[in-house]
C-alpha positions in Angstrom: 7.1 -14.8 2.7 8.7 -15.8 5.8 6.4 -12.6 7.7 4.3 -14.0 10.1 -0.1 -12.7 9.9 -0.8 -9.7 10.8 -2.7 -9.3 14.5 -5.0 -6.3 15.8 -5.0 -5.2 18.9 -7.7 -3.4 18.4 -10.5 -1.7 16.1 -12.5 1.7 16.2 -14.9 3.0 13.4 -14.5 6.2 12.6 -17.0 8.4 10.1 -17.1 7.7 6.4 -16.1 4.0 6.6 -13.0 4.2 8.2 -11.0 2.4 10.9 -8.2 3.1 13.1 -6.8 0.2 13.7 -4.1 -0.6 16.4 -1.8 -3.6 15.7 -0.1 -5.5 18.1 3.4 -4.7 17.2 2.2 -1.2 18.7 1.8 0.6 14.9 -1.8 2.7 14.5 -3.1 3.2 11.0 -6.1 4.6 9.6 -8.0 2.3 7.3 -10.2 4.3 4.7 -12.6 1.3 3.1 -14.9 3.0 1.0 -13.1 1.6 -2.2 -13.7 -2.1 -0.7 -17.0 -1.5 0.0 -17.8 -0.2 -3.3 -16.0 -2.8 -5.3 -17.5 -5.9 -3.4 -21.0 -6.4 -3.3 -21.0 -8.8 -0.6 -19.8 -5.6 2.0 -22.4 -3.4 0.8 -24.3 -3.4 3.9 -21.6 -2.3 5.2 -22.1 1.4 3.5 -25.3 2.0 6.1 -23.3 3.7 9.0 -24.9 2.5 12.0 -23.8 -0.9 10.5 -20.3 0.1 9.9 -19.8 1.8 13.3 -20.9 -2.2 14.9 -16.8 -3.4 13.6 -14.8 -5.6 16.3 -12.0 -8.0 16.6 -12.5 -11.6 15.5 -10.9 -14.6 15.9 -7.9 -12.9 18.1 -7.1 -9.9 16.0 -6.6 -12.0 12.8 -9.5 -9.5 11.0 -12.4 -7.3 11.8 -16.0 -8.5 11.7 -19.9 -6.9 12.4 -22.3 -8.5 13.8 -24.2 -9.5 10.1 -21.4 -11.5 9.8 -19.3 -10.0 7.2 -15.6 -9.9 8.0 -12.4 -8.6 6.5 -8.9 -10.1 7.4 -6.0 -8.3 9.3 -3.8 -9.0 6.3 -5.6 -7.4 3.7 -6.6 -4.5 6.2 -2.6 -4.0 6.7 -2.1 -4.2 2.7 -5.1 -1.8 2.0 -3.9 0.7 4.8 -0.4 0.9 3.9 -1.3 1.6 0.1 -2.9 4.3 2.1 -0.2 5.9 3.7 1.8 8.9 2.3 4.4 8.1 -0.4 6.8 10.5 0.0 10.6 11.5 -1.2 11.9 9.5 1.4 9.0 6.5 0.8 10.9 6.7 -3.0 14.3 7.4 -1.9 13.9 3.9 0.1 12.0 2.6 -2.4 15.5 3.1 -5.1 17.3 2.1 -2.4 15.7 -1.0 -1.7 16.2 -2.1 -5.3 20.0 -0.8 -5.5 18.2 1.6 -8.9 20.4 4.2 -10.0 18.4 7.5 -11.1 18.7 6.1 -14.7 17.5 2.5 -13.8 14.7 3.6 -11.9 13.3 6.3 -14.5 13.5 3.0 -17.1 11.6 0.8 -14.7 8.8 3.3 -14.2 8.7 4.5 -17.8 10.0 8.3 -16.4 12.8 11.1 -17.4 16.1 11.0 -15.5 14.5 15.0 -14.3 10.8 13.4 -12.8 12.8 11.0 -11.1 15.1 13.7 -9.6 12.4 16.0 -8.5 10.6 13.0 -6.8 13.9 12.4 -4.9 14.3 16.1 -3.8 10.5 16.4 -2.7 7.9 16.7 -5.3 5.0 15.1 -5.2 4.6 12.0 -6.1 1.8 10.5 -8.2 -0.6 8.3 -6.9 0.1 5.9 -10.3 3.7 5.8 -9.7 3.2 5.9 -5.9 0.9 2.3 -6.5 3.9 1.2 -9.4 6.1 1.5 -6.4 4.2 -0.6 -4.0 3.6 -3.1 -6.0 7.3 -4.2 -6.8 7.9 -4.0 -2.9 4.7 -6.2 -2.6 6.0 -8.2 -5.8 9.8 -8.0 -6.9 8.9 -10.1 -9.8 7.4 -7.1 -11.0 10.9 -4.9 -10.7 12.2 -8.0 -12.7 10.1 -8.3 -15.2 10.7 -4.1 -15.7 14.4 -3.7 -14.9 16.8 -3.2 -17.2 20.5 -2.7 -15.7 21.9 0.7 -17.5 25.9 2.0 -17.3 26.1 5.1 -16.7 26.0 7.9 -19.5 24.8 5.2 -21.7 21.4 4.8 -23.4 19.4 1.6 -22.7 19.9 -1.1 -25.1 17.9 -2.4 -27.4 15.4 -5.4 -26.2 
């Protein structure tokens, strides 16, 4: 990826081990990291509050740190954030878009009907599972490779 590191601006705990976190391109997200915490041993100290609330910037913004000397970097707290945010109709409309997936195309890719795939476009919510299927071809398009299969219209998908 050509993008350059993420930076932080700056960091604030918040309760039930979450951050807001201010980046220096000027976007705010909150950071909920209670799955982290849970999956890696090495943060559990972090699931003691008074501990958790001790976060600040490191080494210029590029990640968070506490004064036990656990850290966590600015890149994976902008991946683990924006799996956080709201995936929406327009998050999947952009999503298709981004992919040039016809209705057909992108009900094949995600193993949906043609109908799910229109009432996601028109505003229905959205399943966390396909939500996370989404994210990860963004984050991966080797994934929407390996998946896609180029349909013409009206016609069923052919045979593998």
């Amino acid at each position: 990826m050509s993008e350059s590191l993420p930076r932080l601006k700056s960091v604030k705990a918040l309760p039930g081990r979450k951050l807001k976190l201010v980046w220096r391109d000027g976007e705010t997200r909150l950071c909920d990291l209670t799955g982290l915490i849970a999956r890696s041993k090495s943060l559990a100290p972090l699931e003691v509050a008074v501990t958790f609330a001790k976060v600040k910037l490191i080494d210029w913004g590029a990640g968070v740190g506490w004064p036990n000397g656990l850290d966590v970097s600015a890149q994976t707290l902008r991946r683990i954030s924006g799996e956080q945010l709201n995936f929406d109709a327009e998050s999947f409309r952009a999503w298709q878009a981004a992919f040039s997936l016809s209705n057909q195309e992108a009900a094949d890719a995600l193993g949906l009907t043609l109908g799910t795939i229109k009432n996601y476009r028109n505003g229905h919510a959205i399943s966390s599972a396909v939500a996370i299927a989404c994210r990860a071809m963004i984050n991966d398009p080797h994934v929407i490779a390996a998946h896609y299969r180029p349909r013409k219209p009206g016609r069923p998908l052919a045979a593998a």
